[in-house]
C-alpha positions as CSV (number, residue, x, y, z in Angstrom):
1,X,-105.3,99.2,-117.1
2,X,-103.3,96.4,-118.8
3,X,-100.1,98.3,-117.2
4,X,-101.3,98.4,-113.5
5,X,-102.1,94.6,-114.4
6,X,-99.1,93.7,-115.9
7,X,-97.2,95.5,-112.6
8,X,-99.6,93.2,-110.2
9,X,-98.6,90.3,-111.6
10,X,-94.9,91.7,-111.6
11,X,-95.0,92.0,-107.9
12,X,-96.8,88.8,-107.6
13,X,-93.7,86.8,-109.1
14,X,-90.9,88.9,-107.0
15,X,-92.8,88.0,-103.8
16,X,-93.1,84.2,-105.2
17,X,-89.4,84.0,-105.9
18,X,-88.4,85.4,-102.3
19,X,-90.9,83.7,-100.5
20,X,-90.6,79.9,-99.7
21,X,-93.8,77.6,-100.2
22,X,-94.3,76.3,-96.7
23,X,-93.9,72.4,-96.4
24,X,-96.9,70.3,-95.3
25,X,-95.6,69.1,-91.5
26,X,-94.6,65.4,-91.1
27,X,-97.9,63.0,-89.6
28,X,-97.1,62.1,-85.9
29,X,-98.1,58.3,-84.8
30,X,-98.6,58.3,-81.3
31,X,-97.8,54.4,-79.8
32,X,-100.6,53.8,-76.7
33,X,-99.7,51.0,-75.0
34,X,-103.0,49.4,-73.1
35,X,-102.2,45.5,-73.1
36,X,-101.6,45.5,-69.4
37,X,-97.6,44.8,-69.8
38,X,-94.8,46.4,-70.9
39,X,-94.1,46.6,-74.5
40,X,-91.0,47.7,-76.6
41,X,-92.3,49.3,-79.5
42,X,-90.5,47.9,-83.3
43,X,-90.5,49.4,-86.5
44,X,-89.1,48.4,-89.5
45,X,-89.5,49.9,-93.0
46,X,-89.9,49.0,-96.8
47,X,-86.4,48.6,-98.8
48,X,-87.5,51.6,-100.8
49,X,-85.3,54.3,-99.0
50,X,-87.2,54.7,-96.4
51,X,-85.8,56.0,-92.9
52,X,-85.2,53.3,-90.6
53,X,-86.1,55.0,-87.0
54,X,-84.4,55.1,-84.0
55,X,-84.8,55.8,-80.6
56,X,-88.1,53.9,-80.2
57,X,-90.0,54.2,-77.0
58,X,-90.7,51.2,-74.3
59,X,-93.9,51.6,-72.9
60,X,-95.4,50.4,-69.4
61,X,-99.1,49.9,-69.4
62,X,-100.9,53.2,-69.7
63,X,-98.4,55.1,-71.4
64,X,-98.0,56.8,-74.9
65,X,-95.1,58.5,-77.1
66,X,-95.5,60.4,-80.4
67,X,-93.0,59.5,-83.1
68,X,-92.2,62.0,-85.9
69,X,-92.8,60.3,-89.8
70,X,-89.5,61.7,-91.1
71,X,-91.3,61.3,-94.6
72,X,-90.3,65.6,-96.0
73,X,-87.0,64.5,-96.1
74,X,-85.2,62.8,-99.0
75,X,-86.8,60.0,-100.5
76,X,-89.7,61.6,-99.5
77,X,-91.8,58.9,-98.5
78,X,-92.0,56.6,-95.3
79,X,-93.6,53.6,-95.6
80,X,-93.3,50.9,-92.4
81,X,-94.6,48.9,-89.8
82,X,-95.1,49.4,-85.4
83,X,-95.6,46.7,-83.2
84,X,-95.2,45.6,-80.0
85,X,-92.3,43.7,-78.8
86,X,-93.1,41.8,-75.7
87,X,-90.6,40.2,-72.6
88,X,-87.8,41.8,-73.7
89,X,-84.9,40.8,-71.3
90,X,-81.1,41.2,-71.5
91,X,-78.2,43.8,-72.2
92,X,-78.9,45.8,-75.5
93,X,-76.0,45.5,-77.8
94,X,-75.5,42.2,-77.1
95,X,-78.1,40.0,-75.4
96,X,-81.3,41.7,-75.7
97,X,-83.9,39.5,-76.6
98,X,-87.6,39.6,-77.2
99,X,-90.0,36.5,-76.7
100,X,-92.6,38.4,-79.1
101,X,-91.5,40.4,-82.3
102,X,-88.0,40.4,-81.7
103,X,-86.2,42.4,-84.6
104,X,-82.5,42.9,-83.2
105,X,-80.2,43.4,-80.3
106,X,-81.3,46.7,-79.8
107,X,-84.0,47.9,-77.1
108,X,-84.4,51.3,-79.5
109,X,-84.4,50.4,-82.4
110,X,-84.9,47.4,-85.1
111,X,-81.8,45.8,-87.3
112,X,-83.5,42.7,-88.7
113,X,-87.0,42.0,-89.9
114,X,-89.6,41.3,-86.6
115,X,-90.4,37.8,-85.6
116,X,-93.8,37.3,-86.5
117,X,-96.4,39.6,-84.7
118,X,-99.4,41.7,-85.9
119,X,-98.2,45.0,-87.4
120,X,-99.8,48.4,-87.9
121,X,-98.5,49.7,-91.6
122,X,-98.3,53.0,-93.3
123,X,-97.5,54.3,-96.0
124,X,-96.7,58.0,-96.1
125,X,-95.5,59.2,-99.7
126,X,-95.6,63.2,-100.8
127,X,-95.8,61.7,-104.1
128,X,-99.5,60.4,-103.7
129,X,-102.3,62.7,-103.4
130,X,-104.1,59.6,-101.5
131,X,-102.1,58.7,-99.2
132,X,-101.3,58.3,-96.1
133,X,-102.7,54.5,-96.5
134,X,-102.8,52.5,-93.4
135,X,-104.0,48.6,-91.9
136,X,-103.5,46.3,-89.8
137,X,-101.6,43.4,-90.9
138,X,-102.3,40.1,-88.9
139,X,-100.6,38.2,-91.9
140,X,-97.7,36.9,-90.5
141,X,-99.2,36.7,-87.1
142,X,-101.6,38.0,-84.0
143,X,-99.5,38.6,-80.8
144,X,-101.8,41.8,-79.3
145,X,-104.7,43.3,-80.8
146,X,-104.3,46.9,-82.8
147,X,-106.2,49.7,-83.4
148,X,-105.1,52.4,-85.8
149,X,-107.3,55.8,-85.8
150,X,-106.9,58.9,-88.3
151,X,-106.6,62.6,-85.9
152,X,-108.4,65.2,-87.1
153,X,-109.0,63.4,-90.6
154,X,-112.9,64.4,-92.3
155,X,-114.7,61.6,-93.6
156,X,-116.6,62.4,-96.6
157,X,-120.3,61.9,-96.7
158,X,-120.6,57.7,-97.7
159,X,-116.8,57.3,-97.8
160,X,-114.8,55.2,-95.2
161,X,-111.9,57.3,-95.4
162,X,-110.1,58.0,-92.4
163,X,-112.3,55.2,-90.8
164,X,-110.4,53.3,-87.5
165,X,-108.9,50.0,-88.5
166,X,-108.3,46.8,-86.8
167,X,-110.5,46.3,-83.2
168,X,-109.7,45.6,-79.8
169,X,-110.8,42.5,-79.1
170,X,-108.6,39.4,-78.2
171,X,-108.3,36.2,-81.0
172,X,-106.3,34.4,-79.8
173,X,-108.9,32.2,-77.6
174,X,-110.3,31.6,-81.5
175,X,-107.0,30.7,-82.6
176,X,-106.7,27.3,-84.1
177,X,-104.8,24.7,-81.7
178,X,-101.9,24.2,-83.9
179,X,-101.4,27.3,-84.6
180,X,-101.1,28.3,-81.0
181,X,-97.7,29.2,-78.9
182,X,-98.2,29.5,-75.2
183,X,-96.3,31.2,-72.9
184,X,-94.3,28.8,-70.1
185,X,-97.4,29.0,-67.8
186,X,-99.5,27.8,-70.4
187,X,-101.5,31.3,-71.2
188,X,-101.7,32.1,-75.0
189,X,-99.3,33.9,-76.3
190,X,-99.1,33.9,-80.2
191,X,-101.3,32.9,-83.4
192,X,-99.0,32.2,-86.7
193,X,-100.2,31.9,-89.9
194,X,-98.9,29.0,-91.5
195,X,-99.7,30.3,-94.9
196,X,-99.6,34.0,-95.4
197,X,-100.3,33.5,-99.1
198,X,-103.9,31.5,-99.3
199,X,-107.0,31.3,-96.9
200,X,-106.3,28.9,-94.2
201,X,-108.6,28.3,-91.2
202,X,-106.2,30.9,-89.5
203,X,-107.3,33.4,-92.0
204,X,-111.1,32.4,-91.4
205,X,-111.0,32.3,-88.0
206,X,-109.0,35.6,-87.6
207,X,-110.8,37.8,-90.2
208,X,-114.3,36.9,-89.2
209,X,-113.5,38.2,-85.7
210,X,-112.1,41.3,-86.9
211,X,-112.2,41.9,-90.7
212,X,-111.3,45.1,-90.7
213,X,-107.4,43.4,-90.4
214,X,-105.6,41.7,-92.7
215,X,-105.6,38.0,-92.1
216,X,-103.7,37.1,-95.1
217,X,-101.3,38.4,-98.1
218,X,-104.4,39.2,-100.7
219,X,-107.2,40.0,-98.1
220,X,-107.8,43.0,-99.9
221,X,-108.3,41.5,-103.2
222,X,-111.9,40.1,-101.5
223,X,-114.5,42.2,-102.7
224,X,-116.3,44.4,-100.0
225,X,-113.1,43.7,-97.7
226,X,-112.3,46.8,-95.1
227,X,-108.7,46.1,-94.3
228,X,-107.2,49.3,-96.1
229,X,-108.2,53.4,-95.6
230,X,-106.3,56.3,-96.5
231,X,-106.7,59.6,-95.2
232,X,-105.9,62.7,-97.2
233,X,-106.4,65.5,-94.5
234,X,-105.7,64.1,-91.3
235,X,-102.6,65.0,-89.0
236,X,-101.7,62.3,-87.9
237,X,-102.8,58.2,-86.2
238,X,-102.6,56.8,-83.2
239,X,-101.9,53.3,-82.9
240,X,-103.7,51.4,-79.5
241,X,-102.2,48.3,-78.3
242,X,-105.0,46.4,-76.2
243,X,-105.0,43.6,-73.5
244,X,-105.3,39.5,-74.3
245,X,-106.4,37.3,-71.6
């Protein structure tokens, strides 16, 4: 008995040594683009490796596009931001421009940090058995509101895992006066925090609205805050840009 055992566990090994452990597939984040106007999406990413991506999608109201998380690959983690660049005019390479969240020259892709604009962030990282960890991050500012929502993620009974974050609705009519930037007809078009690090009425106004965002640098230090999920299981997130007045 201990010899057909002992051969069992022979064969076992061979076939383990010959046969590759299949990788888990890379998350997807598929951009949907319903603000009523054309957006060029941004992304930037952390200074810890991560891949920068390229040939980022410009969306017309109504459409969507699925980018690829190139987190199997060497360092293997991705963690970085979307958002929505908005009235983008100009020749990319030279004088492309964008009014809102403008990161670069580039129409496709981002080479500086983004003006300040509400981000959707992620952090993908084979190296946690947590993650992916995402939020909404209207820290730096609110341009368009953003929701983020897990795919085929399983929320355990009385978790909030894999729970949608951010909401649809529009803040900047709550924005406070001097915090506001208009566009040249005088309609809204930007909220700025003027202090990412502390509470400010931005941060009060903003978060009671929506506080399942981030209105400032240590919202999630607040106990029972909501601005943080991660979801073990799930394939993937889309990200939902909605309409302001």
């Amino acid at each position: 008995m201990r010899g057909v055992l002992a051969a069992v566990i022979a064969v076992i090994a061979a076939l383990a040594a010959v046969t590759p452990v299949s990788a888990a597939a890379d998350h997807t984040v598929t951009l949907v683009n319903r603000s009523g106007r054309t957006i060029w999406v941004g992304s930037t990413v952390n200074a810890d490796g991560s891949r920068a991506l390229t040939g980022l999608p410009v969306l017309r109201n109504g459409q969507s596009a699925t980018v690829t998380i190139p987190e199997s690959g060497s360092p293997n983690h991705w963690r970085g931001t979307f958002f929505a660049r908005q009235d983008c005019t100009g020749t990319p390479g030279s004088t492309f421009h964008c009014q809102v969240g403008d990161c670069g020259p580039l129409a496709d892709r981002c080479t500086t940090g983004e003006r300040p604009v509400g981000l959707a962030e992620f952090n993908f990282d084979r190296g946690d058995w947590l993650a992916p960890w995402y939020d909404v991050s209207y820290v730096n500012a609110f341009s368009l509101p953003i929701t983020i929502e897990a795919r085929d993620g399983v929320t355990p009974p009385g978790s909030a895992e894999c729970t949608a974050v951010g909401c649809p609705e529009d803040l900047l009519p709550h924005c406070p006066p001097e915090n506001l930037t208009r566009w040249a007809d005088g309609r809204p078009m930007l909220c700025t925090n003027p202090d990412r690090d502390a509470r400010t009425a931005y941060s009060d106004a903003l978060s009671s609205r929506c506080p399942k965002a981030y209105a400032w640098s240590r919202h999630d230090t607040e106990p029972g805050n909501q601005v943080v999920r991660q979801c073990r299981q799930c394939t993937g997130f889309t990200v939902t840009f909605h309409p302001v007045a």
